[in-house]
ROSE-802509 format. One record per residue (C-alpha): residue number from 1; residue in one letter; x, y, z. Coordinates in steps of 0.5 Angstrom, whole numbers, plus 500, padded with zeros to 3 digits. Example, Ala and Ser with C-alpha at 12.3 -4.5 7.8 and 13.67 -1.06 7.14 Angstrom:
BEGIN
NODE   nr  rest    u    v    w
NODE    1     A  525  491  516
NODE    2     S  527  498  514
This chain:
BEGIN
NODE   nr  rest    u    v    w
NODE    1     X  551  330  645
NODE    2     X  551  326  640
NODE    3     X  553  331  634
NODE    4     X  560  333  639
NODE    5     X  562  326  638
NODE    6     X  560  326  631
NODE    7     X  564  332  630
NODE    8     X  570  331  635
NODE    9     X  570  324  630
NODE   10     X  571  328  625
NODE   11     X  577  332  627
NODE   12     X  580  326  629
NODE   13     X  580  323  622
NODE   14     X  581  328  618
NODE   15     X  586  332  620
NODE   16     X  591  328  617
NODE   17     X  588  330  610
NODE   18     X  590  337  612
NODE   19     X  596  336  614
NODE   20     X  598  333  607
NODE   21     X  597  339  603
NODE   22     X  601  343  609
NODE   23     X  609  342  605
NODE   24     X  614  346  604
NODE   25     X  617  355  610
NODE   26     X  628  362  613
NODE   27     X  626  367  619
NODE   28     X  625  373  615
NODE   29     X  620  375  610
NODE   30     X  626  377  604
NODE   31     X  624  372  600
NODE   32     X  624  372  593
NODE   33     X  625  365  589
NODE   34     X  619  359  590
NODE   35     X  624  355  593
NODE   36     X  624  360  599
NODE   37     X  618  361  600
NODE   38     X  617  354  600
NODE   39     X  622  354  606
NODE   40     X  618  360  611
NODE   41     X  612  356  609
NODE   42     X  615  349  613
NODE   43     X  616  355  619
NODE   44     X  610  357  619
NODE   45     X  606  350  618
NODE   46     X  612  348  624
NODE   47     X  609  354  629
NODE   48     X  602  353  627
NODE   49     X  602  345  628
NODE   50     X  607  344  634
NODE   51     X  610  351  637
NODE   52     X  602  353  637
NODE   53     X  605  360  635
NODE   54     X  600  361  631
NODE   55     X  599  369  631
NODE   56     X  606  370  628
NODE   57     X  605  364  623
NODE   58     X  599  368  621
NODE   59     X  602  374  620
NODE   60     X  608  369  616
NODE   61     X  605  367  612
NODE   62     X  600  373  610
NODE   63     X  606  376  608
NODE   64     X  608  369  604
NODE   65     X  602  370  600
NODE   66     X  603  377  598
NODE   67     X  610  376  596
NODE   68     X  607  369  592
NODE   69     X  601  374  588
NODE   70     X  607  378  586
NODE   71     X  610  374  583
NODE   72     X  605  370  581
NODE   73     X  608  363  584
NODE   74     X  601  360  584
NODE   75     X  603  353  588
NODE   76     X  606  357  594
NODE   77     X  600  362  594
NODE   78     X  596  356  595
NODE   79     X  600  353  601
NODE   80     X  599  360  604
NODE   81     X  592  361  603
NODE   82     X  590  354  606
NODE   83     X  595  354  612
NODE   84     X  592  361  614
NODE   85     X  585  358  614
NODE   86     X  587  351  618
NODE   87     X  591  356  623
NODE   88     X  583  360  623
NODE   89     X  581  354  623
NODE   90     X  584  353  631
NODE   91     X  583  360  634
NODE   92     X  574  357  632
NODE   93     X  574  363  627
NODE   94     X  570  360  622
NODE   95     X  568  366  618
NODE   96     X  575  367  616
NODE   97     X  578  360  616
NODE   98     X  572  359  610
NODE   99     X  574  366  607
NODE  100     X  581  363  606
NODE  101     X  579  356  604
NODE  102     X  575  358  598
NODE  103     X  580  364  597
NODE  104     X  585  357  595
NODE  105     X  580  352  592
NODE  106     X  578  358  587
NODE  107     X  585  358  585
NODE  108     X  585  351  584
NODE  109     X  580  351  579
NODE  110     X  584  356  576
NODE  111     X  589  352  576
NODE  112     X  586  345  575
NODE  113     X  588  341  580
NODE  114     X  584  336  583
NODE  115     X  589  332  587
NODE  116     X  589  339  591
NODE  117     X  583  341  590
NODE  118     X  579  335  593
NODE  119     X  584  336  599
NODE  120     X  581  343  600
NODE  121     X  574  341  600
NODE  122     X  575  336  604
NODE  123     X  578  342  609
NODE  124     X  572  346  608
NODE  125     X  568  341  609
NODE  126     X  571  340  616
NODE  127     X  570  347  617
NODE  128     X  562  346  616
NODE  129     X  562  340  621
NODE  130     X  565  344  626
NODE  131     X  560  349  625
NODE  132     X  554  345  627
NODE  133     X  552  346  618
NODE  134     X  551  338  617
NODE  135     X  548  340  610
NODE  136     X  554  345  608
NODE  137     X  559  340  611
NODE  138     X  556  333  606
NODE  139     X  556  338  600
NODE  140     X  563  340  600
NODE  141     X  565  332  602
NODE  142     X  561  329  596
NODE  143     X  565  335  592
NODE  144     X  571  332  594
NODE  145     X  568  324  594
NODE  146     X  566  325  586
NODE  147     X  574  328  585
NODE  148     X  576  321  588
NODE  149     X  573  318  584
NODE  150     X  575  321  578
NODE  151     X  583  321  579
NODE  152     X  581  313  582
NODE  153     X  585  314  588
NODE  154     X  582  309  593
NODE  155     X  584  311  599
NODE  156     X  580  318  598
NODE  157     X  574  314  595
NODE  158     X  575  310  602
NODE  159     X  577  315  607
NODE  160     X  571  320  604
NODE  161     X  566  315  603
NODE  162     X  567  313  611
NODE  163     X  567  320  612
NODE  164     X  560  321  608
NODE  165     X  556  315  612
NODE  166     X  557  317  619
NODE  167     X  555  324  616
NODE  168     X  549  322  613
NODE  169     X  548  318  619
NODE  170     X  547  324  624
NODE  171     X  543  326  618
NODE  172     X  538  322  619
NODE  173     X  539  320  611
NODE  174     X  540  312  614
NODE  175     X  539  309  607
NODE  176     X  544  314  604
NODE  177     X  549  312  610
NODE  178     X  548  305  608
NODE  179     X  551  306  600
NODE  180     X  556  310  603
NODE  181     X  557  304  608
NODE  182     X  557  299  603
NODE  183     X  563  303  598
NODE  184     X  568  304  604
NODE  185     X  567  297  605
NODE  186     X  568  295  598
NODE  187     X  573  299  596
NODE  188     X  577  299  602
NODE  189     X  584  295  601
NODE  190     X  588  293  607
NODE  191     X  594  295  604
NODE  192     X  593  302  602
NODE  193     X  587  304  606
NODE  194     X  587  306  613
NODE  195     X  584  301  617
NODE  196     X  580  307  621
NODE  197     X  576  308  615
NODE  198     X  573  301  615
NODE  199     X  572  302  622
NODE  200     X  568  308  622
NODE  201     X  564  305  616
NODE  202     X  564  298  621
NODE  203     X  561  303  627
NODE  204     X  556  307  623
NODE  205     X  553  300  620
NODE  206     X  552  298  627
NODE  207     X  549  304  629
NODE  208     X  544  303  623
NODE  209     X  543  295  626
NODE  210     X  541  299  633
NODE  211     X  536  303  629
NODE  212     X  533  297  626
NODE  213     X  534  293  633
NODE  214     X  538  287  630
NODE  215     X  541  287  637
NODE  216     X  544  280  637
NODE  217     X  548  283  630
NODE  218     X  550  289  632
NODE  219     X  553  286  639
NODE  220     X  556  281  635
NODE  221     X  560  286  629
NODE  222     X  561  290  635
NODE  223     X  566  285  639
NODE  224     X  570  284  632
NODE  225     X  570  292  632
NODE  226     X  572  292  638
NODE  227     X  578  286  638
NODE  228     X  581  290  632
NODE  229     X  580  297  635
NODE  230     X  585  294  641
NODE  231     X  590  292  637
NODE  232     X  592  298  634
NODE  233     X  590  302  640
NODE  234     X  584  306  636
NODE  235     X  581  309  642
NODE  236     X  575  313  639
NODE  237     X  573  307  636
NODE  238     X  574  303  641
NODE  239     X  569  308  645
NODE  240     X  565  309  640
NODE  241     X  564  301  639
NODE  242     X  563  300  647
NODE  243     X  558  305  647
NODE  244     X  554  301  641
NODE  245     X  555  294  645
NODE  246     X  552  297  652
NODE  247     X  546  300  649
NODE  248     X  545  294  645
NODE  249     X  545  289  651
NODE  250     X  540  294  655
NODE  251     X  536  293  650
NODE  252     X  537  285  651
NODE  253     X  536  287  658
NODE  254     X  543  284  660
NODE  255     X  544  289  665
NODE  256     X  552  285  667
NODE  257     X  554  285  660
NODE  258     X  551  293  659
NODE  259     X  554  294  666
NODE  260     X  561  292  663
NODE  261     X  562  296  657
NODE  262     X  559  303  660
NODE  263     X  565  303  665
NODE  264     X  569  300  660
NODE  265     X  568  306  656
NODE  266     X  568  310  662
NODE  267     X  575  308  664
NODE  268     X  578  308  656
NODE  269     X  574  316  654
NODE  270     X  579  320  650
NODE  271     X  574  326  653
NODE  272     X  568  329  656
NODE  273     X  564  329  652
NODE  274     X  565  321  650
NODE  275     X  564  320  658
NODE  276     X  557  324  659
NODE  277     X  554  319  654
NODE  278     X  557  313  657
NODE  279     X  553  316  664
NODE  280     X  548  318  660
NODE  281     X  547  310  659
NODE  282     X  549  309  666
NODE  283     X  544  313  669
NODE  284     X  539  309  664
NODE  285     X  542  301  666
NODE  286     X  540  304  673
NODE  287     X  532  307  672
NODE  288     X  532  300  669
NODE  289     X  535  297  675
NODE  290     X  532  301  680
NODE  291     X  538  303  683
NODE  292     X  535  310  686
NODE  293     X  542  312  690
NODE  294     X  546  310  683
NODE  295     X  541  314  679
NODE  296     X  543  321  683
NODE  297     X  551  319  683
NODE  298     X  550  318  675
NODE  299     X  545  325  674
NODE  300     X  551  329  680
NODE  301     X  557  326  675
NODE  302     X  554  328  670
NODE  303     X  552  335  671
NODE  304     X  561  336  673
NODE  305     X  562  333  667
NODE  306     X  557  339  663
NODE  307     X  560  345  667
NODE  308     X  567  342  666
NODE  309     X  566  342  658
NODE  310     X  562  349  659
NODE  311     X  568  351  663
NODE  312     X  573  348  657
NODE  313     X  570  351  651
NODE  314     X  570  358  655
NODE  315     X  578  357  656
NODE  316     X  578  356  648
NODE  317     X  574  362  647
NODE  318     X  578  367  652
NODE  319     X  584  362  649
NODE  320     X  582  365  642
NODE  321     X  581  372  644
NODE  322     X  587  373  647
NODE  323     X  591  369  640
NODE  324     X  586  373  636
NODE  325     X  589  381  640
NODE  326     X  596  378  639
NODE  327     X  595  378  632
NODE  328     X  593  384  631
NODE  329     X  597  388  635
NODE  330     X  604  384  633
NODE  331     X  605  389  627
NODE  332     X  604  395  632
NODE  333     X  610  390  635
NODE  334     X  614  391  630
NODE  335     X  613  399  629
NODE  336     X  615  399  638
NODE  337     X  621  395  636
NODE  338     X  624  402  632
NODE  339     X  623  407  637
NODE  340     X  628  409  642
NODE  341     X  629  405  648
NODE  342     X  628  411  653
NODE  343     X  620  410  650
NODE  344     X  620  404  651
NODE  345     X  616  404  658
NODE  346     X  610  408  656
NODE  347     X  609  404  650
NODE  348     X  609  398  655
NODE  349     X  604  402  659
NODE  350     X  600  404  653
NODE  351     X  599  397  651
NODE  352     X  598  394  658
NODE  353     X  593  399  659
NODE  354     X  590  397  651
NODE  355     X  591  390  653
NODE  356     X  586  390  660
NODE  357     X  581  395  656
NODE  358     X  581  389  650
NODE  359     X  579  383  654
NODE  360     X  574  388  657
NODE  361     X  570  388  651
NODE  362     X  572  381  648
NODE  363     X  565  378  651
NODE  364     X  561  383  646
NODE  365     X  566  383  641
NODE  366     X  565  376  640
NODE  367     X  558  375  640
NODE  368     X  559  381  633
NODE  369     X  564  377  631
NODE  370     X  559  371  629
NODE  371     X  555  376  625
NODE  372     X  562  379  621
NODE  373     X  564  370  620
NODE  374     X  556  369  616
NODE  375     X  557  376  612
NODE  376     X  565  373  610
NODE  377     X  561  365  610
NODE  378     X  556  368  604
NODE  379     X  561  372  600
NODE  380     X  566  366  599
NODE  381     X  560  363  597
NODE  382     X  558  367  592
NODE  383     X  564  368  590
NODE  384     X  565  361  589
NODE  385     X  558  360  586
NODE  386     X  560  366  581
NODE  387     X  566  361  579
NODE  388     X  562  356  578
NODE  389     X  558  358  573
NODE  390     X  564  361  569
NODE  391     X  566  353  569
NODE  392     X  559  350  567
NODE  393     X  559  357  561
NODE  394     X  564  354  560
NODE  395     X  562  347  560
NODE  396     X  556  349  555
NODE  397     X  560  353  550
NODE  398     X  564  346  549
NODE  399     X  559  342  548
NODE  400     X  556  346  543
NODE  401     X  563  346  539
NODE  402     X  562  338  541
NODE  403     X  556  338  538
NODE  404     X  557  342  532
NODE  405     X  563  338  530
NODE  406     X  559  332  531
NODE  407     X  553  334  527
NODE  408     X  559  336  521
NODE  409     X  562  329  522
NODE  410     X  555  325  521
NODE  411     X  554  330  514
NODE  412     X  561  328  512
NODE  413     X  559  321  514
NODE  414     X  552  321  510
NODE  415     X  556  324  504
NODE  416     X  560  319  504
NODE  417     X  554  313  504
NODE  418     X  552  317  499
NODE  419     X  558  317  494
NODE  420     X  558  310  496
NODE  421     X  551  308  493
NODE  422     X  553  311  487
NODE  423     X  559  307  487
NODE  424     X  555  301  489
NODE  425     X  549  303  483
NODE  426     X  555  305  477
NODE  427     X  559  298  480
NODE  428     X  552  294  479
NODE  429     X  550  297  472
NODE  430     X  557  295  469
NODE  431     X  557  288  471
NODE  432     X  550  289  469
NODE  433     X  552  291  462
NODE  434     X  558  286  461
NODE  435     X  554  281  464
NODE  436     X  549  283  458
NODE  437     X  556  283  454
NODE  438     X  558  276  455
NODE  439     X  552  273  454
NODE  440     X  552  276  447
NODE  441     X  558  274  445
NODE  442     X  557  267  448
NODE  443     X  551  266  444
NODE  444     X  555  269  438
NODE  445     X  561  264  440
NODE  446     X  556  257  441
NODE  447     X  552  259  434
NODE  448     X  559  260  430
NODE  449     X  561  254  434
NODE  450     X  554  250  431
NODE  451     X  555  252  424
NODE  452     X  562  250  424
NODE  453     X  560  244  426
NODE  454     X  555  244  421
NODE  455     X  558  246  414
NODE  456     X  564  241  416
NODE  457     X  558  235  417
NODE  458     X  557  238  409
NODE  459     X  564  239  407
NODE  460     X  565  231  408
NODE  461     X  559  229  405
NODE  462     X  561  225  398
NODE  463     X  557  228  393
NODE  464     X  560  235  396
NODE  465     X  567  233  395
NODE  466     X  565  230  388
NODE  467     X  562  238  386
NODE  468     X  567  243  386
NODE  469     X  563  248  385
NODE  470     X  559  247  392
NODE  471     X  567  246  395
NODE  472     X  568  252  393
NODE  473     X  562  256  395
NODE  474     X  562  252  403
NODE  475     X  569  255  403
NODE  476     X  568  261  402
NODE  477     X  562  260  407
NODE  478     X  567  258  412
NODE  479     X  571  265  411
NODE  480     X  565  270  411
NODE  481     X  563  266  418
NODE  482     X  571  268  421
NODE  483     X  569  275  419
NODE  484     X  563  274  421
NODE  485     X  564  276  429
NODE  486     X  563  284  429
NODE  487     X  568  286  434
NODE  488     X  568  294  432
NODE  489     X  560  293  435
NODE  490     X  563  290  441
NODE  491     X  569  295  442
NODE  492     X  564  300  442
NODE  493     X  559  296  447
NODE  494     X  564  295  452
NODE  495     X  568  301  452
NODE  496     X  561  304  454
NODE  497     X  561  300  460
NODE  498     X  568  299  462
NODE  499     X  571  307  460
NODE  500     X  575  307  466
NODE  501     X  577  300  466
NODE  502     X  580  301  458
NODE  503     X  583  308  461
NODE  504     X  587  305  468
NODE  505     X  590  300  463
NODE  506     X  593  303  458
NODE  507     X  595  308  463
NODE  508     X  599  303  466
NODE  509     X  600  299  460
NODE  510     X  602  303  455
NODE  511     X  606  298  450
NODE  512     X  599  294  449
NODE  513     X  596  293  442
NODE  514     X  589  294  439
NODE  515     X  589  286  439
NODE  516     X  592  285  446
NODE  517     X  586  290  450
NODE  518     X  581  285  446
NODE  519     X  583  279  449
NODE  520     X  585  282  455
NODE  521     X  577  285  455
NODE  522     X  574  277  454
NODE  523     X  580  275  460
NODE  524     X  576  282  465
NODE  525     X  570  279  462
NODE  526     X  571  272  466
NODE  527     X  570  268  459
NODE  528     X  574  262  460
NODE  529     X  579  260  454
NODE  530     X  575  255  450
NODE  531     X  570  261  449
NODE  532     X  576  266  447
NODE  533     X  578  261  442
NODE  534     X  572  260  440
NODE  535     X  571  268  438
NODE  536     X  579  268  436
NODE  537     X  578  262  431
NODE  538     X  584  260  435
NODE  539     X  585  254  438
NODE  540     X  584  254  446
NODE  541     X  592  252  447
NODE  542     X  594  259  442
NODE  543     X  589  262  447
NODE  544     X  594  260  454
NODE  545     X  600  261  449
NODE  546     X  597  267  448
NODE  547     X  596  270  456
NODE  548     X  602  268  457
NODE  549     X  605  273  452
NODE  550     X  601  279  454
NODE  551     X  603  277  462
NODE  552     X  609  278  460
NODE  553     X  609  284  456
NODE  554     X  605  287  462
NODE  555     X  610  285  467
NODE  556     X  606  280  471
NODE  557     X  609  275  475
NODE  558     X  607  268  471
NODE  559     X  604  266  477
NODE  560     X  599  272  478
NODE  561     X  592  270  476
NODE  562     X  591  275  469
NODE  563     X  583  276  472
NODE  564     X  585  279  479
NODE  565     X  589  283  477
NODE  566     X  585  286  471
NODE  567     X  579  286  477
NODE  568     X  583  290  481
NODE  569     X  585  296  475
């Protein structure tokens, strides 16, 4: 009993997705634009939904998917596909309800679209609950949960997730119902989401407390549940909900408070099978109370209540079959309707008589028609597993491109650290080698400097002075010290370290003369100028007057540092 509950709630609760992909249908099967089909499908969704006419939006709308798959209309194909498996779906013809479900979803994975996608799961789903396959029914919700989550839609992640836990609670997978609990909860939003959804996730987490026996819990979650229910007029909640409380306070043994709610939700009961708990529950108060009379009251409801629920599903069966013969014989209808009027009566006769030995064998032909639906269920589903592997061989060869680009990536990468280093390395061994440069100049500048000083000294010692002979020959000392720095030793030392340097420069400057490149080499250098006045022979004001020409002939901004510029050639 408790799986018609679970699996009415389901209905209930669900139908509404379905309904959204059911859009867009003139009488007559002549179309032949997108928009006309779009039309006759609104008309058959009409018949199936409201007029109950569903043979003839069978028969609608298996011409609509024709006209679609020949002229390659992919969104009205998958309209069809999908109203047809909802109207097989309500004739309680699983096998072909499945067929046309999967026939849809396979085109939507051609098409790779998931809102559509995740809707059409979800029908299947529905399918499977109905048919008492619980594990089938989770794996197609989990399908359409996961897309959910994907696209963000919160209110399919809510509303899938609600869907999950009571699933999972009728299981038996109670930890399982508790996270799915938990991300309804967390997930729901009270402007967008519906507010059965938390409910259902609410009832289920009760149900699980009941389990835990946190009965003091249950009962007080249960009446806030119970107030919301009420006030947006939720009947099945509001049962379910009461049903929760009166197995809750039979626990406590509080027969009044259990006596309560049992005939509450006897009174608000939307079916039988709600009611055939609740006296299920009342014949269990009375055992508690030892209230002998009420128990054979109770057990008397209880057994009309299970031959009125035989009585209707047999008129749900003699209801299909009959659906099921006017299917088949409304296109020998239309062949009927262009005879001649005089043959009419015989055709009558004919089909009356076709008709009674129809119903005579519809008993044996039902019980055939679950083994045909299996057969139908198991291809659908091979075919779509063959569809899944497609997509996964897919999914491979893509991540073995991703992987090869990856690993081309990461070579080009090494290549470039390695051409770095290099640069790093022949960087390092040309501030090396100018560094050695510099201090050799240095050294040569400081000695020249020294001896400067001391020849002067010399010079104007009084006994040198009175001597012409050694004035002349200090003189001609001071002269050789002048030519004494050996700049062709230093050109040469410092184009070897600096070849690109000296190449870049007069590549851009042109204009420059032998002399301007070797000031421009003591300024790359970093020597200040004190230090290039000292190697020039020249005074450190000439040396400022002098960069200050060079910048000018290389067309520098006066304010622009000569040392950065060169560092950056």
């Amino acid at each position: 009993m408790k799986m018609i509950m679970t699996l009415r709630k389901f209905k209930s609760s669900i139908y509404p997705i379905i309904s959204i992909l059911l859009f867009f249908c003139t009488l007559q099967i002549n179309a032949q634009t997108s928009q006309e089909l779009d039309s006759l499908i609104v008309v058959a969704v009409k018949e199936i939904q409201i007029e109950k006419k569903i043979p003839d939006a069978i028969k609608q709308l298996e011409n609509i998917q024709e006209i679609a798959f020949q002229k390659n209309y992919s969104k009205q194909y998958i309209l069809a596909t999908n109203n047809l498996g909802m109207a097989y779906y309500l004739l309680l013809d699983y096998g072909n309800s499945i067929k046309y479900y999967l026939d849809a979803y396979n085109k939507i994975l051609k098409d790779g679209d998931p809102t559509n996608e995740m809707m059409v799961l979800n029908n299947i789903a529905i399918v499977y609950a109905s048919d008492e396959n619980l594990n089938k029914a989770e794996a197609y919700f989990k399908k359409a949960y996961d897309i959910a989550i994907n696209q963000q839609s919160k209110v399919r992640t809510n509303m899938y997730a609600s869907n999950l836990a009571k699933l999972n609670f009728e299981m038996g997978a109670i930890d399982k119902a508790k996270e799915y609990v938990d991300i309804t909860l967390k997930t729901y939003d009270a402007q967008e989401c519906e507010l059965s959804s938390k409910l259902n996730a609410l009832i289920t987490q009760n149900q699980i407390l009941l389990l835990e026996k946190k009965y003091n819990e249950v009962i007080e979650n249960s009446l806030q549940i119970l107030k919301q229910a009420e006030k947006h007029h939720l009947s099945e909640p509001s049962v379910e909900t009461e049903i929760i409380l009166s197995k809750a306070y039979l626990k406590i043994n509080n027969w009044e408070k259990a006596s309560l709610f049992i005939s509450k939700g006897i009174a608000d009961a939307p079916n039988d099978a709600y009611k055939l708990d609740l006296y299920e529950l009342k014949s269990q108060l009375a055992l508690a109370t030892n209230n002998i009379r009420q128990i054979y009251a109770v057990k008397n409801s209880m057994l009309q209540l299970t031959n009125s629920i035989h009585k209707s599903k047999n008129r749900e069966l003699l209801e299909t079959s009959k659906l099921q013969f006017e299917l088949a014989s409304s296109k020998h209808d239309l062949v009927l309707n262009k005879e001649k009027s005089a043959a009419q009566k015989n055709i009558y006769i004919i089909l009356t008589i076709s008709l009674v030995f129809i119903l005579l064998v519809v008993s044996w032909a039902f019980r055939k028609k679950t083994q045909v639906d299996a057969q139908k269920i198991v291809l659908a589903e091979s075919n779509l597993k063959i569809s899944d592997l497609e997509l996964e061989k897919e999914k491979q060869k893509t991540a073995i491109l991703n992987q090869k680009f990856k690993e081309k990536e990461l070579l080009n990468a090494l290549e470039k650290e390695k051409l770095k280093e290099k640069e790093n390395q022949l960087k390092q061994e040309i501030e090396k080698g100018n560094k050695k440069l510099s201090d050799k100049i240095l050294f040569q500048s400081t000695r020249n400097e020294l001896i400067e000083d001391i020849i002067q000294t010399i010079s104007n010692l009084p006994d040198i002075k009175k001597n012409d002979e050694l004035s002349n020959s200090i003189n001609n000392l001071k002269s050789h010290l002048k030519e004494a720095t050996k700049w062709d030793e230093f050109t040469s030392s410092f184009e070897n370290v600096n070849t690109k340097f000296l190449n870049r420069l007069k590549q851009k400057h042109p204009n420059l003369n032998a002399n301007d490149i070797r000031f421009l080499s003591f300024i790359y250098l970093n020597l200040s100028y004190k230090e290039i006045a000292t190697l020039l022979n020249i005074t450190p004001d000439s040396c400022r007057k002098r960069k200050e020409r060079v910048s000018k002939k290389m067309g520098l901004d006066s304010g622009k540092s000569l040392f950065e510029y060169l560092s950056k050639i």
